[in-house]
N, C-alpha and C positions, 0 to 999 in steps of 0.2 A: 939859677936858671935850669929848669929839668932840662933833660938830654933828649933830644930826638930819639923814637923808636925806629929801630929798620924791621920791627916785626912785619910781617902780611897782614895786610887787613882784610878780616874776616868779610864775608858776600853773602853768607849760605850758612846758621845754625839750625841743624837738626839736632834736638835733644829729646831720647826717648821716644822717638814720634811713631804713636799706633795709627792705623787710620784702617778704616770700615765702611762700607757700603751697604745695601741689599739689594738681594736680587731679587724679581720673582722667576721663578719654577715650579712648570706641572700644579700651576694655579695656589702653592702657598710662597711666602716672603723668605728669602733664607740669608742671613748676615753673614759677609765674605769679611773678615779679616787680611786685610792684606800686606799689609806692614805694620811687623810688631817689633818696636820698640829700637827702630835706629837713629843712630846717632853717628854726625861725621860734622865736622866743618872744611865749607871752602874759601877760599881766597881768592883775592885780586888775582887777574894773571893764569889764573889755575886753567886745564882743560882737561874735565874727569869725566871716565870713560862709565857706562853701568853695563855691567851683564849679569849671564844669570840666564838659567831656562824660561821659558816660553812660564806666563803667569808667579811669576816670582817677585811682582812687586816696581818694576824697574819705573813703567810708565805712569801706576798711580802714586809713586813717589814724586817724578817730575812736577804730575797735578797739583800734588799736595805743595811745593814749590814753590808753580804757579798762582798759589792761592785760588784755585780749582777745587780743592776738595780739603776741605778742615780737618786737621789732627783731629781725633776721637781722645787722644791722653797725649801728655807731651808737649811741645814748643818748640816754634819753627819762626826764625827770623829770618829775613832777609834784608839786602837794604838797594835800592834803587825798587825797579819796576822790572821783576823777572820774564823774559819773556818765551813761551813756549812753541816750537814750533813741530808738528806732527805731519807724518805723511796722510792724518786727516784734519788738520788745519783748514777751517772753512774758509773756502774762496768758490764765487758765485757760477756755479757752471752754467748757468744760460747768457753771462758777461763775456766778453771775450777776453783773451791775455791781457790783451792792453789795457782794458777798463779795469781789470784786478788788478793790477801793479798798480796803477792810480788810487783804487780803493785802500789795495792794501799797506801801499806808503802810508796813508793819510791814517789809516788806523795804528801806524805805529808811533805817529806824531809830527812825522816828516810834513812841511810846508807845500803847499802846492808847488813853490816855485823851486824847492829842494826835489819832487816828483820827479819833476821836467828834464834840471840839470841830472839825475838818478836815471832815467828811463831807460835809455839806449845802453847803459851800463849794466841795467838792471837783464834786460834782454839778451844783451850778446853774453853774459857770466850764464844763462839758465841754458843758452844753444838748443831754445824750443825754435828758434829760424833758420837752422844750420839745414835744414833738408823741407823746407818751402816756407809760405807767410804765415804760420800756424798764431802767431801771436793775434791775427786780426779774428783768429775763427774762436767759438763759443769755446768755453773748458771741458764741457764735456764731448769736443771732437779730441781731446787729449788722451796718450796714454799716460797709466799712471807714472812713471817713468817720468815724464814732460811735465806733467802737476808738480811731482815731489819737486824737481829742478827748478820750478819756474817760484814756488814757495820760498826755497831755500835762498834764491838770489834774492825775494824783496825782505827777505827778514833780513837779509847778509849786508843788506846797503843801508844799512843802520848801524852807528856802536850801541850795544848793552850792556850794564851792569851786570845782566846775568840771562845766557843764553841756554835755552833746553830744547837738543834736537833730537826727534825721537824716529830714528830708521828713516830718516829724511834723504840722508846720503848711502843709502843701497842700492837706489836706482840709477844713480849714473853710469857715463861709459868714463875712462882711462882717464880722457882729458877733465870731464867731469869734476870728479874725485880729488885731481893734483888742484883746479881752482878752489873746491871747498876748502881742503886741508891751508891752502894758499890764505886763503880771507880768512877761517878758523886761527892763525897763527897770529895775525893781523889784530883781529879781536883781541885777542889776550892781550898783545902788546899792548893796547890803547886800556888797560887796565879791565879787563869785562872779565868775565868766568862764563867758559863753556861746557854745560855737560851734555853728552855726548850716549844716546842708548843707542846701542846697533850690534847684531847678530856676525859680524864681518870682525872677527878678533884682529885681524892685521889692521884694517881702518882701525880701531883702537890703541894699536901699542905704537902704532906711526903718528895719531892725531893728538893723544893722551898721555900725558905726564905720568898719570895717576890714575886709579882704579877701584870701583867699590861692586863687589859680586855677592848679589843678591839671591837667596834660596826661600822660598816658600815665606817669604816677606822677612828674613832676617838678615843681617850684613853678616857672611862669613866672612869676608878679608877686607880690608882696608889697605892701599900702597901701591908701590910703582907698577903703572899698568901692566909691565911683561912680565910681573912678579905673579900678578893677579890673576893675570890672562892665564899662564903657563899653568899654575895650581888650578883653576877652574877646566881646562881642557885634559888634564893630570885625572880630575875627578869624574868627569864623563865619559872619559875613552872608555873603550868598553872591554871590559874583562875577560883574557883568555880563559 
């Protein structure tokens, strides 16, 4: 009788993964390279953190993920239904809070009658009502602040196999912040993998295990997020 594995079961293989887009500019097409050639795997459980300067790779990696945007060379497994969530994550600004939480349960698979018993929960975790009935008025009376929050709670009232929050949690205030990390924790436990892009290193080495820091679309480091953190802030400080 073979023996039971206690390994971690893998969630998330990136092998070699290039990925490429075009843009247009000044009226010709010009091919952006934007991730060449990483490669990391994640786990059950896991919650990984991505940093890295502004255009480094962090979010069209997410996509690529997401099954958003196709490796160009490479392979990319996953296994469940990853799901992405951005502080532009489309939700209907002419709908009001309410009607989006409704929409957006229902787009992630949740039952109407799962909606229902979710709603008030989904509400009071986002605290777009804590300073008047803002959930009854259209999205675009919202600041972005109240968007990212109100996003982060309907995706948050779901488990995932594998969750991609990209600067979703910058906007919050104090109390905010402790609920996400609170329900992020949660996730894991219930077996999901969270990764986590955000410009807030502390949010990183408090929410994240683990850490992959991204340069001009490469993995310089892979490993425990304050290992990652610390050598990426090491390398930007700026030089006397």
């Amino acid at each position: 009788m073979a023996e039971k594995s206690d390994a971690p079961t893998p969630t998330v293989i990136a092998d070699d993964i290039h990925i490429t887009y075009k843009v247009q500019s000044g009226g010709r097409t010009r091919e952006v390279h934007a991730v060449k050639g990483v490669t990391f795997v994640a786990h059950k459980g896991e919650a990984i953190g991505l940093i890295g300067s502004n255009g480094s790779g962090k979010s069209t990696l997410l996509k690529a993920v997401a099954g958003l945007l196709p490796p160009a060379r490479g392979h990319l497994y996953t296994q469940g239904q990853p799901s992405l969530l951005g502080v532009n994550a489309a939700l209907m600004n002419d709908l009001t809070g309410e009607r989006n939480v409704v929409l957006g349960g229902l787009a992630m698979g949740l039952s109407h009658r799962q909606v229902r018993e979710r709603y008030q929960q989904i509400v009071d975790f986002s605290g777009v009502d804590d300073k008047g009935d803002f959930i009854t008025l259209p999205m675009r009376t919202y600041s972005s602040g109240m968007a990212a929050r109100l996003r982060f709670s309907i995706a948050a009232a779901k488990s995932h196999d594998v969750l991609m929050i990209d600067e979703a949690l910058a906007t919050g205030d104090a109390a905010f912040q402790r609920r996400s990390k609170a329900r992020i924790a949660e996730l894991r436990a219930e077996a999901g993998t969270v990764f986590l892009v955000s410009h807030n290193y502390r949010t990183v080495t408090e929410t994240c295990d683990r850490a992959l820091w991204l340069e001009a679309g490469t993995l310089r480091m892979d490993g425990p997020a304050k290992d990652v953190v610390a050598a990426y802030e090491a390398h930007t400080k700026p030089k006397k």
